[in-house]
N, CA, C and O of each residue as an XYZ file, in Angstrom:
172
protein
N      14.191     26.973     11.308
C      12.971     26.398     11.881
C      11.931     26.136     10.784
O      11.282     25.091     10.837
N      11.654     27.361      9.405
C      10.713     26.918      8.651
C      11.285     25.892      7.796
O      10.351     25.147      7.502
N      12.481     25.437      7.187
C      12.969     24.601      6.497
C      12.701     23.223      7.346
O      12.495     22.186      6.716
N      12.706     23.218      9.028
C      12.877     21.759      9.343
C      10.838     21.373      9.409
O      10.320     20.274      9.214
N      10.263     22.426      9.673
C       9.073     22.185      9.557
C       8.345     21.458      8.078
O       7.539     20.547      7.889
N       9.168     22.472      7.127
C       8.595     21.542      5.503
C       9.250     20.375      5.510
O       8.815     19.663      4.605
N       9.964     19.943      6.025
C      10.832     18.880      5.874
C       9.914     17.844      6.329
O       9.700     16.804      5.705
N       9.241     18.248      7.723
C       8.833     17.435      8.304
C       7.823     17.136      7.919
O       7.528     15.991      8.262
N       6.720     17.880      7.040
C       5.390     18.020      6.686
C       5.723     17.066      5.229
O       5.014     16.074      5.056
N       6.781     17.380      4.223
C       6.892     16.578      3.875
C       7.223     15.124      4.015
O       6.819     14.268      3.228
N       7.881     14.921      4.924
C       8.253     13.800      5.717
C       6.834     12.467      5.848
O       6.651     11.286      5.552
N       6.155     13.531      6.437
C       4.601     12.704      7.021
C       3.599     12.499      5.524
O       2.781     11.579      5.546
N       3.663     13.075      4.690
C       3.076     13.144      3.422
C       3.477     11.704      2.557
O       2.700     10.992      1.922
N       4.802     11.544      2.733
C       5.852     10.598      1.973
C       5.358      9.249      2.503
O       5.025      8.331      1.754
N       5.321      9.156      4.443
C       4.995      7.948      5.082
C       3.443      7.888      4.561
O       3.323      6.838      3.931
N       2.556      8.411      4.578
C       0.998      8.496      3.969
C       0.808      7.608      2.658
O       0.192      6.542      2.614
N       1.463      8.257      1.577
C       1.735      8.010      0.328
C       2.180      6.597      0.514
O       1.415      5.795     -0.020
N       3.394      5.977      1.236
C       3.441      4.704      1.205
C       2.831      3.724      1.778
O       2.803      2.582      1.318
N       2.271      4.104      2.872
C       1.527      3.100      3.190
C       0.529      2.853      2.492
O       0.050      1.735      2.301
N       0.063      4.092      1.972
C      -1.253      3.834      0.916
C      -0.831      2.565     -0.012
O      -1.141      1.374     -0.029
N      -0.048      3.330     -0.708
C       0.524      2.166     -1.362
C       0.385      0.942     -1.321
O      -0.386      0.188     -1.916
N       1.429      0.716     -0.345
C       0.814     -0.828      0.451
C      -0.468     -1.523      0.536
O      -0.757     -2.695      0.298
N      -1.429     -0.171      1.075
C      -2.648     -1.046      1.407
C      -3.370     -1.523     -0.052
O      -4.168     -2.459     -0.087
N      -3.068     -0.929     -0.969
C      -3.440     -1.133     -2.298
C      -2.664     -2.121     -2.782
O      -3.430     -2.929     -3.307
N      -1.729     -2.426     -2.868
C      -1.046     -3.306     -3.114
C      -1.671     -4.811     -2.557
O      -2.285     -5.681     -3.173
N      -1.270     -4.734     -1.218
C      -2.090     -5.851     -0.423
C      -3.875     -6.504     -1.009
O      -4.338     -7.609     -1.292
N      -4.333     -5.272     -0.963
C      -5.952     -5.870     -1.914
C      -5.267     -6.304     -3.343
O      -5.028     -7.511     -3.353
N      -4.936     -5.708     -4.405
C      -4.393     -6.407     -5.037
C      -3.863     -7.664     -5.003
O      -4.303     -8.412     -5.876
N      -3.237     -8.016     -4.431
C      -2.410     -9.410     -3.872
C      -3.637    -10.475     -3.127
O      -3.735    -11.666     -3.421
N      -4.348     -9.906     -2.315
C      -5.733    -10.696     -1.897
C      -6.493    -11.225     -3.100
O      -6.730    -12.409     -3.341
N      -6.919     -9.919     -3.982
C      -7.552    -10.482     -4.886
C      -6.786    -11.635     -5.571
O      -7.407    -12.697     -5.560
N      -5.685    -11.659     -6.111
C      -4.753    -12.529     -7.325
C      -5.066    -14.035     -6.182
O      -5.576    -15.034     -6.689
N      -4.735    -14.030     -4.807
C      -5.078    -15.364     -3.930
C      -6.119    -16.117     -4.398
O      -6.222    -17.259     -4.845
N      -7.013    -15.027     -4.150
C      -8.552    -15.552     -3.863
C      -8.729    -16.227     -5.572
O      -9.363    -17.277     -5.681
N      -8.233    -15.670     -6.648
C      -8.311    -16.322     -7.730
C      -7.443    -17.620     -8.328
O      -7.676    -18.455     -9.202
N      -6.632    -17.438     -7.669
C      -5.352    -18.523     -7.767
C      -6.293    -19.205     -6.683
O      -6.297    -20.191     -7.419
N      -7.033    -19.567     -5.700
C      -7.402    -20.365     -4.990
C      -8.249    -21.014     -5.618
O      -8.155    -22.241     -5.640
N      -9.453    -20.252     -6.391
C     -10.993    -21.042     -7.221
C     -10.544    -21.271     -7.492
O     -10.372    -22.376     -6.977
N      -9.191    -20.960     -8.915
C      -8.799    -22.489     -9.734
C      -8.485    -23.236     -9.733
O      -8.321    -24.032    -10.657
N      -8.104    -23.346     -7.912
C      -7.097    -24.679     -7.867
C      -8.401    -25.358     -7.123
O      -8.181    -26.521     -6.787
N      -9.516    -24.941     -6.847
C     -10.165    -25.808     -6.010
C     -11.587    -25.944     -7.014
O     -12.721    -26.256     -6.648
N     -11.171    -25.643     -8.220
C     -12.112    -25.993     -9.149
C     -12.029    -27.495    -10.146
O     -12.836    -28.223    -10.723
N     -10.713    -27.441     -9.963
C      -9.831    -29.124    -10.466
C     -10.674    -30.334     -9.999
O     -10.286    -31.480    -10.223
């Protein structure tokens, strides 16, 4: 029972960690748009 509990605590830690990820990623990727956009609409 205590092994499936760390498992699980780690489990939910791991999904956290990646989505973070993601959401950082994603602003990243917004920003690079939004700059790839002025230059093309600066032409």
């Amino acid at each position: 029972m205590e092994l499936y509990l760390i498992l699980k605590i780690i489990f939910v830690i791991g999904i956290l960690v990646a989505l973070y990820a993601i959401l950082r990623n994603l602003d990243i990727i917004k920003i690079i748009l939004i700059y790839f956009k002025d230059k093309l609409f600066r032409k």
